[in-house]
N, C-alpha and C positions, 0 to 999 in steps of 0.2 A: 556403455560399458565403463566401469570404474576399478581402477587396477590398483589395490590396496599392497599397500609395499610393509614389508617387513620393521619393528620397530629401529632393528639394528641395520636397517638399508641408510648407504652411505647419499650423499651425494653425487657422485658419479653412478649410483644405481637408480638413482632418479632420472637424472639426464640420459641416461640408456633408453630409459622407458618411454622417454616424451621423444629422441630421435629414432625408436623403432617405430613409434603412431604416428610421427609425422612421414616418415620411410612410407606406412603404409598408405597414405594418400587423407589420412584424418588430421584431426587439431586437437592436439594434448593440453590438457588444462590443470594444472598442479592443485591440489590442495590440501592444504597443511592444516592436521589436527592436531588435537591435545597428547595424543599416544604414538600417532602414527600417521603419515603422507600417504594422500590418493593420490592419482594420475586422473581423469577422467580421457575419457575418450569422445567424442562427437565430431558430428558432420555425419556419422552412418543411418540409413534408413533400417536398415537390417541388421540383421548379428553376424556380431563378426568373429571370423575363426580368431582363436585364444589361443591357441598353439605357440605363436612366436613368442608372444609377452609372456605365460606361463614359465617357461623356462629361462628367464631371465633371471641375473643375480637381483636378490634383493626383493623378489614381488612373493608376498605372500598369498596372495591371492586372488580370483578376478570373477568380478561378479558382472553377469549380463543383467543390466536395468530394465526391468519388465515394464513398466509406465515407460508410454508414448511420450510423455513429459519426462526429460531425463534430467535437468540440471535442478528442477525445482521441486522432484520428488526425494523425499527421507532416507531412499535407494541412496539415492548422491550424497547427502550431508544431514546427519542424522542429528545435527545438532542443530537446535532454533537459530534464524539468522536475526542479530539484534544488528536495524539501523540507527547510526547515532547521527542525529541533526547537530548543527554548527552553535544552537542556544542551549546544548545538552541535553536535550530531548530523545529517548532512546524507546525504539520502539520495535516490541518482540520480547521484551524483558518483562521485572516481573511486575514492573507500573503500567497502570491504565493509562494510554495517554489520551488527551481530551483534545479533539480537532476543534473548532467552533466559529461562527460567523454568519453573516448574511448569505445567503445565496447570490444577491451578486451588488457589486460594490457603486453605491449609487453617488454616493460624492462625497469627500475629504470630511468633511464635518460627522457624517455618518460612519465611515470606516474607521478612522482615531477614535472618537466615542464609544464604539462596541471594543473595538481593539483593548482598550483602559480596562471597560470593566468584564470581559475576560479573562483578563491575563489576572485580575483582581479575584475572580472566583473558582482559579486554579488550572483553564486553558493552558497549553504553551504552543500549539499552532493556530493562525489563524489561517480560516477557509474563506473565501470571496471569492465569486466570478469576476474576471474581466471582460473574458471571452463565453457568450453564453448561447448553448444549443437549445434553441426555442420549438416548440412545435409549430405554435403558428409564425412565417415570414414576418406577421405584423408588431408583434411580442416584444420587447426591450432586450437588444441582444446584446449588450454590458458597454461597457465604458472601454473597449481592448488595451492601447498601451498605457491610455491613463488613467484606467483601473490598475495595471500594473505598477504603476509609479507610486497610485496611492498606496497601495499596498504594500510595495517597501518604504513607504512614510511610516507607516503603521508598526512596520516591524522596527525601525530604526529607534522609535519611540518605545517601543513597548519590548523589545527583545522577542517577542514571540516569530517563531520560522513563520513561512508562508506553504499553502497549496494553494494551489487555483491550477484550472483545469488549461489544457492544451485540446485544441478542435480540430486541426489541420499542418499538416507536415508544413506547410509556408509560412506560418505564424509561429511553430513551436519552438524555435530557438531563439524570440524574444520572450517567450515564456520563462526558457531555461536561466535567460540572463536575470529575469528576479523572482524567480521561486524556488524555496528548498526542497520543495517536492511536485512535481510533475503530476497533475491527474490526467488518470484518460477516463473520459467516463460512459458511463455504459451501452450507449449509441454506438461508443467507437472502441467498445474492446477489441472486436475482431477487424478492424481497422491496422490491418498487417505492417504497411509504409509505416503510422504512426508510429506505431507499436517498434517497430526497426531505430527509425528516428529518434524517438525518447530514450531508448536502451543507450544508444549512442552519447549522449551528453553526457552520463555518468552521473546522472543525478537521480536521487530517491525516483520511483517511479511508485504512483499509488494506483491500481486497475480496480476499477467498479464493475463490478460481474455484472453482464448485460442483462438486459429485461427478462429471456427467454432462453438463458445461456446455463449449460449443464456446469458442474461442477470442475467437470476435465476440463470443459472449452476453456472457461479461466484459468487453470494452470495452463493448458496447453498456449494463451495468450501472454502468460507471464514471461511463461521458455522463451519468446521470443526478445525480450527483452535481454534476459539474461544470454539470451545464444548472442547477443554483441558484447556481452564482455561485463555486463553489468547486472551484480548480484542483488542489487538494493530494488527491491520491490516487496511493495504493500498491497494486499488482499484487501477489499471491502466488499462486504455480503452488503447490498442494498437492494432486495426485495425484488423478486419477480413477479409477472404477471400471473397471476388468480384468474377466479373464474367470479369473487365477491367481488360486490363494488364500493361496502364498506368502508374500504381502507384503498389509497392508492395503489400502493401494492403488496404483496404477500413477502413479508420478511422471514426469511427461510433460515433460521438459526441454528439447524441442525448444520447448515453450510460449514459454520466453526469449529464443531470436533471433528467434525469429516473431514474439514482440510487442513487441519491440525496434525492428522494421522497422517495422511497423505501426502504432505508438504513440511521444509523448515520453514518457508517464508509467515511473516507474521500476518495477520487478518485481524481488520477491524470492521465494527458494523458502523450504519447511517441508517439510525431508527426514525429521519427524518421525511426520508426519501419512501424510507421501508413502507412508512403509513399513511407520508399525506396528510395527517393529521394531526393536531396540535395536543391533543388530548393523551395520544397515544404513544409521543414519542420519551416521555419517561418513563413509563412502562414496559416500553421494549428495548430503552436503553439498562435498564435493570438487568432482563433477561437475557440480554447481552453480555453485558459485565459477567454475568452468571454463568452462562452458556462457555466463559472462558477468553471472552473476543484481546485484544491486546490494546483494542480503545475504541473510542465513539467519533463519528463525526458527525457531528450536531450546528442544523440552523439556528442561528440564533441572531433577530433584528432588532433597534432600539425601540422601534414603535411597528410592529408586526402588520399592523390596520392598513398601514402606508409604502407596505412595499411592493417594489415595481417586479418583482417576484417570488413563487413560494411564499408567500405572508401565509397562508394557511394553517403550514408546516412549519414557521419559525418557532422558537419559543422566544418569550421577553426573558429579556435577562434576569428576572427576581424567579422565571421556573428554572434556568438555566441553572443558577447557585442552589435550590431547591436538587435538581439532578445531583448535578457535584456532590452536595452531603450524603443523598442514597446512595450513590454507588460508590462511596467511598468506603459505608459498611457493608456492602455484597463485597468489593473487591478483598477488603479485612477477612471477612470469614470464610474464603476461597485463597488464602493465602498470599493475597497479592495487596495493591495498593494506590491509590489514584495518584499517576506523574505529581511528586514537588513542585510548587509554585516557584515559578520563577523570580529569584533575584532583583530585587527593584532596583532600575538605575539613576 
């Protein structure tokens, strides 16, 4: 429920409104727009009588939020949510921004290396595993904390923020200690504890819609995030299972107007993951860009042949700057524009 207050509600008509929702046994959540202050209300499964708040001074109006997902549908906040990263990085606005990197971070010489020329060919986060969900037990399952280290090597040099993904509620709070964005990835969207636990830090959180996961179930994974307290959350469409065996998975790009509509939170695609294949990923990062998406995250390794993961699906850095130029002009004649390069320090 979201209790839309009058432009000329004072503040004391505000603080009425959030000590009659919390009177009534819920949790008032203020939010201040450009015209005018909502209330929300949550914690109810069901609808709730509107009688007491309606005649309150000051509420202009009170709308029951039909979506199951209530903090992170358009019902709630009809304005796009832009995250702003600590290197200026903003994302939900009206620049592409470019995620980029190895799949997962194999050692100091390799992460600095790509890190440079990234940030070189208009990147401003860098992506690396440290912690990495393998299918096979036998598989290189990343470098953990000194993955993480390298990788705020790499940011400390290059200015570009960091993601890399978080696996398990026991390791995610040295995650949080050096990345500016939290992944959870599609294994573990619906990974509830997770999904509690990353809300909690207050840090960007980026969710990879799962393999086989509907378009609700991803917002309805987001809510959870956000039902701790924390707004900053990123959508990425990366491809679900097909029935072809062509492509690794089935990049479903219709995912971005529909949760456009649906959602303020912003959505980016991973035309990396989408296809599995190397050929295919600036292709789909185009129709991405196109499609509307708010950025890319894209593998990209310095010698693809030799990596200890995804090398199939990286790109070498000389397609990566190739990428960059195209969707620089898809973003142009859609109104928008690829993230500013970052500042050399």
């Amino acid at each position: 429920m979201l209790v839309v207050m009058h432009h000329t509600a004072t503040d004391d008509d505000v603080r009425a409104v959030i000590e009659t929702i919390e009177g009534m046994g819920y949790e008032a959540r203020p939010i201040p727009g450009k015209q005018r202050t909502a209330v929300g209300l949550i914690g109810n499964d069901g609808k709730v009588d509107s009688g007491r708040l309606e005649s309150l001074a000051g509420v202009l109006q009170v709308i029951h939020v039909s979506q199951p997902y209530k903090q992170v549908s358009r019902e709630w906040k009809s304005e796009p949510t832009v995250i702003e990263l600590a290197n200026g990085t903003r994302i939900g606005d009206r620049e592409v921004v470019l995620m980029a990197g190895p799949c997962s971070v194999e050692s100091e010489a390799q992460i600095l290396d790509i890190a440079h020329r990234l940030k070189a060919a208009g990147a401003t986060v860098l992506r690396g595993g440290a912690f990495k969900p393998r299918t096979s037990p036998y598989a290189f399952q990343g470098l953990g904390v000194e993955g993480l280290k390298l990788l705020a090597k790499a940011r400390e040099e290059t200015g570009l923020a960091i993601v890399t993904e978080a696996l398990e509620t026991e390791t995610l709070d040295v995650v949080a200690e050096y990345a500016d964005i939290i992944q959870i990835g599609a294994r573990n969207m619906q990974n509830f504890p997770l999904l509690r636990r990353a809300g909690k830090t207050g840090k960007p959180v980026l969710i990879k819609r799962g393999l086989a996961a509907t378009i609700k179930e991803l917002l309805l994974s987001a809510e959870y995030v956000l039902a701790e307290g924390n707004p900053n959350v990123i959508l990425c469409e990366r491809g679900v299972r097909g029935f072809d065996d062509q492509t690794r998975n089935l990049l479903d790009l219709t995912a971005i107007p529909v949760v456009q509509s649906l959602s303020h939170l912003p959505i980016i695609a991973d035309p990396s993951h989408g296809t599995g294949v190397r050929s295919k990923v600036i292709p789909m990062a185009r129709a991405a860009v196109a499609a509307g998406a708010d950025g890319l995250i894209v593998e990209v390794h310095p010698n693809p042949d030799r990596a200890l993961s995804d090398g199939a699906q990286s790109l070498w850095p000389d397609q990566f700057e190739e990428m960059v130029h195209q969707i620089g002009a898809i973003a142009d004649a859609i109104g928008r524009a690829a993230a500013a390069p970052l500042v050399t320090r």
